[in-house]
C-alpha angles and dihedrals in degrees: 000000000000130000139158124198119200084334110182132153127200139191120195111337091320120087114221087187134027141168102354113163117185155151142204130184135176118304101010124112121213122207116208105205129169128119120272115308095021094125096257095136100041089056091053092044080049076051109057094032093253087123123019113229117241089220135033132358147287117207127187122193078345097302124105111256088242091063088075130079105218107253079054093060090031087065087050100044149034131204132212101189122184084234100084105157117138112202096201122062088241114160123250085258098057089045082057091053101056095079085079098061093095095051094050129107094187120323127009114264130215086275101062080046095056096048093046091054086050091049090059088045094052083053100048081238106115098087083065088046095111099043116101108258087236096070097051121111118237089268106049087035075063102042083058102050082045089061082049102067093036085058091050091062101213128172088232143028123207106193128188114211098323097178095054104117092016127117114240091261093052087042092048093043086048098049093048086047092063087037091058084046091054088051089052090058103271128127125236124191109183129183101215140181099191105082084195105057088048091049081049097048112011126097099193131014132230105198102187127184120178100344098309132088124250107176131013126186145046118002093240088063095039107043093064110150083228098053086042095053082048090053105038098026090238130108113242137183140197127230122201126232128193110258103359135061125283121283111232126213141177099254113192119217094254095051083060101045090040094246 
């Protein structure tokens, strides 16, 4: 569905990405980890066709991204910034709406209608449908872009960073949401913080520092506690836990000595 090949991107005489290598199909989900500044939303902005890359490709359904208008890729693929402001005091509802824009031959029907109320519903965000966008808290601001994507229909969705404002039970509803989209067929590419939800929903790992990358592949390979003191210049340790996978934590020398 998805791949990119040597993939950097530059500005000025520094590279903010270099060298990434990846691929995507239907039904995985791909977490992008690595600590601030190490090039995880850049990659995600060289994804979805928002920056082209100075060196290397991007290729969707085997075509270059370039290769799309962008009601075409619209209809393909859906974006989460970090960047949510809404200049015009539009209701959740109507933020909601606007996944349909690429779908749409004039005005929206009683079918657009129908899936974006859906959409609200899939993201526990409709009883918030006639308050001004404004007025919403980060997390419910969330919860409605959320509904947004899921009413654009696209094959994949690129996040970045979807469980930032949200409290532990939206971001783990969210996250299972995506999850459940990646079982339907769909790709997800999420920039996340939280190793743990990635070990929980990821099927492969980006582990990203300083625009390169330093480790590719599943979570249980990646999310070494010595990779990720390489990565993130902090000890960390994993501690087991009957019947799931390890927790991992930031474990300070002096935790560990007792100190």
């Amino acid at each position: 569905m998805l791949e990119a090949r040597n993939l950097g991107y530059r500005v000025g005489g520094r590279w903010l990405l270099k060298g990434v290598d990846l691929s995507l199909e239907e039904g995985e989900f791909l977490a992008v980890l690595g600590p601030n500044g190490s090039g995880k939303t850049t990659l995600l902005r060289l994804l979805s066709g928002e920056l082209r890359p100075t060196q290397g490709e991007v290729r969707l359904r085997e075509r270059p991204l370039a290769a799309y208008d962008s009601q075409a890729l619209a209809r393909l693929r859906a974006v989460l910034s970090q960047n949510r402001e809404v200049a015009f005091p539009y209701t959740a509802y109507e933020v909601a709406l606007l996944g349909r824009l690429p779908h749409l031959r004039g005005r929206e029907g009683p079918e657009d209608h129908r899936k974006t109320q859906r959409s609200l519903e899939r993201t526990r965000a409709l009883p918030l449908k006639d308050r001004p966008f404004p007025s919403l808290s980060g997390g419910e601001a969330m919860r409605v872009e959320a509904a947004r994507l899921l009413a654009q229909e696209p094959t994949l969705f690129l996040l970045d960073e979807p469980t930032n404002h949200l409290d532990p039970r939206y971001a783990l509803e969210l996250l299972l949401l995506f999850r459940a989209l990646a079982f339907e067929g769909r790709g997800v590419v999420a920039v996340l913080h939280d190793l743990n939800l990635a070990a929980l929903f990821a099927d492969r790992v980006l582990l990203l520092k300083e625009g390169r990358p330093v480790a590719y592949g599943p979570p249980a390979g990646v999310l070494s506690p010595e990779l990720l003191e390489e990565v993130y210049e902090v000890p960390f340790q994993a501690l087991g836990r009957p019947g799931g996978p390890s927790l991992l934590l930031p474990w300070p020398k002096e935790v560990a000595h007792g100190a």
